[in-house]
N, C-alpha and C positions, 0 to 999 in steps of 0.2 A: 174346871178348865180356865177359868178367870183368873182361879189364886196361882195357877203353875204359870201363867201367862205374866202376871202380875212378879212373880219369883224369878223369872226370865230376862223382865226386863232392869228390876234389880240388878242380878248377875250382873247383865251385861252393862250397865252403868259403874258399875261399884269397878269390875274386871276394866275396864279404858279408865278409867283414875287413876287404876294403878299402873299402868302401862310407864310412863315416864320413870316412877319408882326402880320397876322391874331391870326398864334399861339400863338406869344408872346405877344399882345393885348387883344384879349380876353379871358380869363381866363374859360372859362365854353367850349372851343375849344381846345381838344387836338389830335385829329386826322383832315386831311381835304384831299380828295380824288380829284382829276379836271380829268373827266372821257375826255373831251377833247384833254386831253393830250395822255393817254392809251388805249383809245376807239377813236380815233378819224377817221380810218378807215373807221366805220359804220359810224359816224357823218357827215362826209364827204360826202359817198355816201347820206346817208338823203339829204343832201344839192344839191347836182349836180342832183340828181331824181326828188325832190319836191318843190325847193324854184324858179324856174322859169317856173313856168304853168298858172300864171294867178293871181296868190290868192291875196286879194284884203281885206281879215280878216286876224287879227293876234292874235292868241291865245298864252298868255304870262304866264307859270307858276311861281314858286318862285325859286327854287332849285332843281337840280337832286335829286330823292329816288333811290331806290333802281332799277328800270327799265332803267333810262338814265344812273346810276353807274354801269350798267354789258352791256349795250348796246350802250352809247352813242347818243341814240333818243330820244328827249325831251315827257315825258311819255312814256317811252318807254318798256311796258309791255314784257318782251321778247318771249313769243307763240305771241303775236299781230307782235312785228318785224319780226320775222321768218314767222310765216305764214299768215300773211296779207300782211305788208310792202315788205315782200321778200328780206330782207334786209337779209343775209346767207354771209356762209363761208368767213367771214372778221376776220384777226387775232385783239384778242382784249387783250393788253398786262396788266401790274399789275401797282398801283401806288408805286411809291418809298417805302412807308413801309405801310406793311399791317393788320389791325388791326383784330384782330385772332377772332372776333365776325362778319364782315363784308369782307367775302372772295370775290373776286369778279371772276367770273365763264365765262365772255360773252355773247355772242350770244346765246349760251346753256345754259346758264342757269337754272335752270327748275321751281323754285319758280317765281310765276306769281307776275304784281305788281298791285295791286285792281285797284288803280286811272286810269292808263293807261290802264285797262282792261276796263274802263267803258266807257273812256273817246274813243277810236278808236274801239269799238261794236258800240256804238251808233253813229260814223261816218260812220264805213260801212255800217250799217244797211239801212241806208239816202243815201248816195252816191255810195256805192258800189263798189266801187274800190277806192286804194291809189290814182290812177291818178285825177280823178274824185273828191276828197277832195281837192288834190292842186291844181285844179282852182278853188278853193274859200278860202280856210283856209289854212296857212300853223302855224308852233307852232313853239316856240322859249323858253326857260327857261329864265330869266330874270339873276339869279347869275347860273356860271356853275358849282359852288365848291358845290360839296355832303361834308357835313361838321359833325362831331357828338364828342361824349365826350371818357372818357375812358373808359365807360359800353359801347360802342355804340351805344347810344341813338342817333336820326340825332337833330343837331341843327340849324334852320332853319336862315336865312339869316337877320328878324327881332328879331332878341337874340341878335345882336351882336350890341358893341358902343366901341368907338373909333378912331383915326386918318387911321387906317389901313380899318378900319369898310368902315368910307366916301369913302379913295381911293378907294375902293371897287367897291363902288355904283357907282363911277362916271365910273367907267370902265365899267361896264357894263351899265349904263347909256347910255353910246357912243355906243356900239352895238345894246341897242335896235334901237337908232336912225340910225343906218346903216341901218339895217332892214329897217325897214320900209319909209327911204328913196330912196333907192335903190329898193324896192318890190314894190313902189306906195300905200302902205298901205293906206287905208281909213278909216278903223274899229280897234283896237287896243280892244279885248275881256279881262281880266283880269281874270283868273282862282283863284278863290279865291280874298278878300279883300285887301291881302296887296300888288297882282302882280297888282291890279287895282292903286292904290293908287302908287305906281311905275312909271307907265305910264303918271296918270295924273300928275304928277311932272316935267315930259319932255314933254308934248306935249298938245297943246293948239289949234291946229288947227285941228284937227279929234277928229273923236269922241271915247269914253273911254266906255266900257262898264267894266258890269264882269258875271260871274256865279260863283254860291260854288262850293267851291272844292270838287271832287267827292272822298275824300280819306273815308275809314270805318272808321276814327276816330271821322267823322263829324255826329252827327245824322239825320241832315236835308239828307245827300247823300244816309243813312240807310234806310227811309222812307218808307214804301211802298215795301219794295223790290225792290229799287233802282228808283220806279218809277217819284215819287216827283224830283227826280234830275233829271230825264231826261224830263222831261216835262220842267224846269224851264233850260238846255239846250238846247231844243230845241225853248222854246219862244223869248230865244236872239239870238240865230240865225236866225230866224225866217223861220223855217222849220218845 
């Protein structure tokens, strides 16, 4: 719990150095939030509750939305953190500057985030308690920067190119592999195609799965009234 806490705060040091870089690199980048930094409170607790019980899968998304940018819980739908995770009364402070389409509110929040609402229903659902998930799965967001334009559109972590872009990837490269060196990891899940394709560029000797992203933008996650996702969730978990 120490070393993934220790690999955390890493990230999130290494990830606001480069922010400057970033803006002035990519060009479609002009806002970039690192909830690590301002939310790192609840982030923390996530860490010292969950990341040392046993988990032995590792669910790997791309980038905070809007649930991990007011919570700092990777999906972290904020009625899911509050009332499942019980993850409360943590001060969660403001990024350096604020872009007046993207307020960021905390733990309170009240706008629910879809993905991490589907994505921790269908864990309790199966396990039933937060404890009870972290001996078996724990999540980890692969980039920590919430990143969008000047509409605040979010632009995802595969938008970006350039020298700032790589140092990027190589930073957070190195934390996935604290994770999951440190965790015993065996399973490395990929939420979506490009956290998979992430993964399998670091690690060769466990195994790489993935599942679709559970976001409503996706039609496959629409399906059914969400059901088609959660069957093809729950077949690579194999639960």
């Amino acid at each position: 719990m120490d070393a993934i806490l220790e690999a955390a705060r890493q990230l999130r040091d290494d990830a606001s150095e480069l922010i400057p870089k970033l803006i002035a690199d990519c060009k479609q980048i002009d806002w970039i939030y690192n909830p690590l930094e301002y939310a790192w409170l609840p982030h923390s607790e996530w860490i010292h509750r969950f990341s040392g019980n046993g988990a032995n899968t590792l669910l790997v998304g791309m980038n905070p939305g809007h649930g991990m940018g007011n919570t700092g819980v990777p999906f972290g739908c904020p009625e899911q953190v509050r009332d499942f995770l019980e993850i409360v009364n943590l001060d969660v402070g403001q990024p350096p500057t604020l872009h007046p389409k993207r307020p960021v509110y905390g733990l309170e929040c009240p706008k629910p985030e879809v993905s991490g609402r589907r994505i921790w229903t269908f864990l309790a659902e199966h396990y039933h308690t937060p404890k009870a998930i972290s001996e078996h799965i724990y999540i980890v967001n692969h980039c920590p920067l919430w990143m969008f334009n000047e509409a605040g559109q979010n632009i995802t972590p595969d938008k970006l190119t350039g020298q700032a872009a790589k140092q990027l990837k190589e930073v957070c490269d190195r934390h996935l592999r604290a994770v999951v060196d440190q965790m015993g990891i065996t399973r490395v899940i990929g939420v979506g195609r490009y956290a998979q394709k992430q993964a399998a560029t670091i690690f060769n000797e466990i195994e790489i799965d993935w599942v679709p992203h559970p976001s409503p933008a996706s039609p496959f996650a629409n399906q059914n009234g969400g059901a088609d996702w959660r069957a093809a969730f729950a077949e690579v978990l194999g639960i």
